[in-house]
N, C-alpha and C positions, 0 to 999 in steps of 0.2 A: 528742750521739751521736757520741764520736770526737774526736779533733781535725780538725781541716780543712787543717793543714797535712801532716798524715800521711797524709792520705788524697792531697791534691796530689799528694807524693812519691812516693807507692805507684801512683799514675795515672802518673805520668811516666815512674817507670823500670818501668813494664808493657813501655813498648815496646823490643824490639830494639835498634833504632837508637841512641835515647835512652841504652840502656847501651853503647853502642861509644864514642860519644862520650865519655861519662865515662872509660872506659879509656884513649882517646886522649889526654884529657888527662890523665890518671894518670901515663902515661909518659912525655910530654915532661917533666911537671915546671915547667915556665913556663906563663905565660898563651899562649894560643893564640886567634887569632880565627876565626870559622864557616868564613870560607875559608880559611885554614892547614887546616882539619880539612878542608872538602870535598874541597879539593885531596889528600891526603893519603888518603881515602875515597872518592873518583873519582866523588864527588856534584856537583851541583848548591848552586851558593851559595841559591837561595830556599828549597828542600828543608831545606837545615842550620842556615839562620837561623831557621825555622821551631821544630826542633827544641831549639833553643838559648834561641829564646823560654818554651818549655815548663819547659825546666829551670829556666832565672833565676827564672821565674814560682813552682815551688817552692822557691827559694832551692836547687837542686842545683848550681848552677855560681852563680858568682859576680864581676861585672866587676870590670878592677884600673886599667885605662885605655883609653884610645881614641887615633887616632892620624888622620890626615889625610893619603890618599893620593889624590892624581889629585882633588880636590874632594869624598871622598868620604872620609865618618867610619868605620873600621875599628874594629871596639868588640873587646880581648880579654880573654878569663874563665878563670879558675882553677876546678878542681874543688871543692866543695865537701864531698866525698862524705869525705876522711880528717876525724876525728873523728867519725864517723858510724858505728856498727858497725852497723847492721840495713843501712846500703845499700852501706860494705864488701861485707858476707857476700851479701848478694843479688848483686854483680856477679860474686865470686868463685863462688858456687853456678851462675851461669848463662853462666859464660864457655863450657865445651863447647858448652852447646848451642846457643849464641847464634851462633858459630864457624860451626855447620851453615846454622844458619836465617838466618842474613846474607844471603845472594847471593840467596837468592828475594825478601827483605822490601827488597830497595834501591829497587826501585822504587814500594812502596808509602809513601806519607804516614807 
């Protein structure tokens, strides 16, 4: 009934967030780590490592390396999403609205 990875992905970038990230990484362009983007999104590292889980988890982002800062592993992930045209057109179809519903949905999971 489906694939199960399309439905993962269709789960993922349901949320808000989940799609800002992906945009954030769109436009640096390089690999970026959860907190390069919290910082950046004036989030919470637990909150974006959270979010970052979800996506890896459908293969929407993708790690490239890790790095060792202060005794602690730094993991950074590239988008996944170019090659992809149903999750292009979904971020592109949902960036107005997303624009609005951001600043209420930060503090939700």
């Amino acid at each position: 009934m489906g694939d199960p990875r399309t439905r993962e992905a269709s789960h993922a970038l349901h949320h808000v967030f989940r799609r800002q990230i992906l945009r954030c990484l769109e436009e640096g362009r390089e690999a970026c780590s959860p907190e390069e983007v919290g910082r950046q999104m004036g989030q919470p590292l637990s909150k974006v490592s959270y979010h970052f889980r979800v996506l890896r988890g459908c293969e929407a982002v993708a790690q490239t390396h890790q790095r060792t800062v202060g005794g602690t592993a730094q993991h950074f992930f590239v988008s996944q999403v170019p090659g992809s045209p149903l999750a292009e057109e979904l971020l592109r179809a949902t960036e107005a609205e997303d624009e609005e519903e951001l600043p209420r949905n930060l503090d939700e999971r």
